[in-house]
N, C-alpha and C positions, 0 to 999 in steps of 0.2 A: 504494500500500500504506500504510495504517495506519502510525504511529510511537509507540512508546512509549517512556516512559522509567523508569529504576526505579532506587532507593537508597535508601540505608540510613543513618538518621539520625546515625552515629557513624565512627568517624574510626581504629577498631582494627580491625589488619591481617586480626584473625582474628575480625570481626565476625560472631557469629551472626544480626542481623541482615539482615548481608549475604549471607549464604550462602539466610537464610529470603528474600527479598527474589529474589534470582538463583533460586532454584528456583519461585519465585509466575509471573515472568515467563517463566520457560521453557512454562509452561502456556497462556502466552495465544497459541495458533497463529494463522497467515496476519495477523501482524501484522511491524513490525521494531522489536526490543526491543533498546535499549541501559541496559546497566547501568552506573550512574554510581556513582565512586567520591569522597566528600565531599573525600580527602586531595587530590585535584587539582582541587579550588577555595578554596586557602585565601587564609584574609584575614586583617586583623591583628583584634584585639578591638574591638569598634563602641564610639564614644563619639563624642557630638557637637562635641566639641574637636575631636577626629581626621578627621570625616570633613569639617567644615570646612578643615581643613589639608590633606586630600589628597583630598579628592573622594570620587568613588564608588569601591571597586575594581574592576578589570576580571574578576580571580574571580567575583564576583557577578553582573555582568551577565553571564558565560557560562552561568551556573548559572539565569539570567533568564530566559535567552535560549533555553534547552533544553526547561523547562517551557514557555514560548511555543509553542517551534513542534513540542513533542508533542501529541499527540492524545489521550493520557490519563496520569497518572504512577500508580506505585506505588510506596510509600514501606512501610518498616520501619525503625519510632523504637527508639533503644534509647533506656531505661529509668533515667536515673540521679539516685537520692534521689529517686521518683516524678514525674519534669519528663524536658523534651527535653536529650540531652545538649548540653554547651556548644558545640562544635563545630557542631551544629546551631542552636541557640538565635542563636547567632552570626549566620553564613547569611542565618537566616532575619530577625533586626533589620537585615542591611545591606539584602535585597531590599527587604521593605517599607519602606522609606527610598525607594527608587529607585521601586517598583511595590508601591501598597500593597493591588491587588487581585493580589499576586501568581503564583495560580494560575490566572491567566485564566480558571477556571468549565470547567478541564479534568475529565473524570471520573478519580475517585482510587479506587482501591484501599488501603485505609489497611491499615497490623496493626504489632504487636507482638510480640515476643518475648524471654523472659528464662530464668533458667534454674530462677527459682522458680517458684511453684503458681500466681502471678496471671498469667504469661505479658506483663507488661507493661503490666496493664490502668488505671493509674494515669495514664499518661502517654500513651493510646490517648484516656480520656476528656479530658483536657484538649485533645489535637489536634482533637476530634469535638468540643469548644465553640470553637476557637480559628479552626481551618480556612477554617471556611465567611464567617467575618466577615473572609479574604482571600480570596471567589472561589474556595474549592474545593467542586466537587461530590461527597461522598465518596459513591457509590452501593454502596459493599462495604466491611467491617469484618472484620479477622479477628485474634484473640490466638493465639499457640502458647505456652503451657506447659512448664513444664522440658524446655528445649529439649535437653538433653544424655540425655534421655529417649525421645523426642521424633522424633529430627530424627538421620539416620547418611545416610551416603555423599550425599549433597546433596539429599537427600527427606525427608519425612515418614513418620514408620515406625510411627507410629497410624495404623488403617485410618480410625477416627471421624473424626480431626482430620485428615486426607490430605480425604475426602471433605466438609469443611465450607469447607476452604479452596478445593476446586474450583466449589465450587456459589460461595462469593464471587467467582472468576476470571468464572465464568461469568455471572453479574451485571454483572460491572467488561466482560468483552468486550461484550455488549450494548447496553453505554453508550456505545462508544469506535467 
């Protein structure tokens, strides 16, 4: 059986992100999806002082290690001051340090969500230039929109935007 993996760029408990992310994977059938959570891989702040002084962390290669040996990831970035949040940004400087094709050319399902009008799309396009120059294949894009609009009991409750993010599932399963 297929592996996937999925999480949410940010590091609060009550990530909309995360809830968007957890509902994208519940859609992908006859696979095995695990949703990872950022707060149990943490690391201390990257600096090349530091990571001279104490190597790689073992957070990070687990987090390495997962994208490795899944079969496709899905991510949901949150959004802050138009960049990846730090907690992410974080992560993501210690991996590429260790592997700097980090996503091993796994197929991605990327998206966004905020709970403004742009849905995140600030920090959707820098991942869509950033990405692909670590090895990720993103074959599906998706923003949700004021998510507090949006999005109740763990779905999508626009029919439009229910059905744009399935037809992206159905792209990202394809690939995986």
């Amino acid at each position: 059986m297929k592996k996937i993996i999925a999480f949410a760029g940010s590091n609060s408990k009550q990530s909309i992100n995360k809830q968007l992310v957890t509902y994208a994977s519940s859609l992908v059938d006859n696979v095995e999806a695990k949703v990872l959570d950022l707060n149990d891989f943490d690391v201390p702040l990257f600096g090349v002082d530091l990571e001279a002084k104490i190597g790689f962390p073992e957070n990070a290669k687990k987090l390495l290690e997962a994208i490795k040996s899944a079969d496709g990831i899905i991510i949901s970035l949150a959004e802050h001051n138009g960049a990846y949040s730090s907690v992410f940004k974080n992560l993501f400087d210690w991996m590429s340090r260790k592997e700097g094709k980090l996503f091993f050319g796994k197929p991605m399902l990327l998206m966004a969500t905020s709970t403004g009008g742009r849905g995140g799309l600030s920090v959707l396009a820098m991942a869509k230039d950033r990405f692909p120059k670590h090895n990720a294949q993103i074959v599906a894009d998706f923003s949700l929109p004021l998510f507090e609009t949006n999005f109740s009991d763990g779905k999508i409750t626009d029919a439009n935007l229910d059905r744009e993010l399935k037809q992206q599932v159905e792209l990202f399963k394809k690939s995986i």
